[in-house]
N, C-alpha and C positions, 0 to 999 in steps of 0.2 A: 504494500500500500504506500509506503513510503517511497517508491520512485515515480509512482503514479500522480502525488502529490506533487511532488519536484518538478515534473512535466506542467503541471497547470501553473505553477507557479512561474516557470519560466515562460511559458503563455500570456502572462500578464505583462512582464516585463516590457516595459516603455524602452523603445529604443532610436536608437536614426534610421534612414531609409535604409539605407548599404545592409544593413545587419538585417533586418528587414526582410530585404531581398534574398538573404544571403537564406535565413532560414525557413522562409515559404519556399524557393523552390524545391529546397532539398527536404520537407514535409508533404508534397501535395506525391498523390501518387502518378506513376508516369505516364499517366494518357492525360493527365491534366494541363493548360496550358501551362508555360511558365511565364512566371513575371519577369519585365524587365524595367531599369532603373526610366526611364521617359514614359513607360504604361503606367509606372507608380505616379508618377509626378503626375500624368494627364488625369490620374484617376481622383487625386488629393486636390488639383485645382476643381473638379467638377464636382465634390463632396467635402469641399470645407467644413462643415459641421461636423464632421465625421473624427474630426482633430483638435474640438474644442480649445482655438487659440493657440497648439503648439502647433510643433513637428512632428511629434514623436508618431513613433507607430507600434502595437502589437499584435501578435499571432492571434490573441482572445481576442481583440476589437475588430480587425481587420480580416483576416485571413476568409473568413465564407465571402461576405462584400467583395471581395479581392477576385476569387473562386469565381463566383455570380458574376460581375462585371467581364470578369477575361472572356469567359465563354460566350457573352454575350457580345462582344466585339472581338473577334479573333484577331482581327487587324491590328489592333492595337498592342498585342506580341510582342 
C-alpha cells in the first residue's frame, strides 16, 4: 500500500512543463498520443483556468484533460 500511496503523491506534485512532459509521456500507454513541449503550451494558452494563476503543472490535475484534448486534435502532436 505504501508505494501505491507514493504514486499518488507524486501525482500531485506541482511541477514545470519539461518535467511534465517528461513524465506523461513515459505514463500514458503506447497507443496513446504523446505530448509534446508546443501541444502543452497550445493546450495551457486555451485553458488558462486550468493553472489557476501559475505555471505549474500535474499528473493528478492535468494528465486525463491532456489525454482528452490530444486525441481530440491529433495534429497538434
Amino acid at each position: 500500500m505504501k508505494r501505491k500511496n507514493e504514486a499518488y503523491e507524486l501525482s500531485k506534485t506541482q511541477t514545470i512543463i519539461s518535467v511534465f512532459l517528461k513524465t506523461y509521456n513515459k505514463s500514458v500507454p503506447k497507443d496513446f498520443p504523446r505530448a509534446s513541449l508546443s501541444g502543452l503550451k497550445k493546450f495551457k494558452d486555451l485553458y488558462p483556468t486550468l493553472f489557476k494563476g501559475g505555471k505549474l503543472w500535474s499528473i493528478a490535475e492535468h494528465r486525463k484533460k491532456i489525454i482528452d484534448w490530444l486525441f481530440a486534435n491529433h495534429s497538434t502532436r
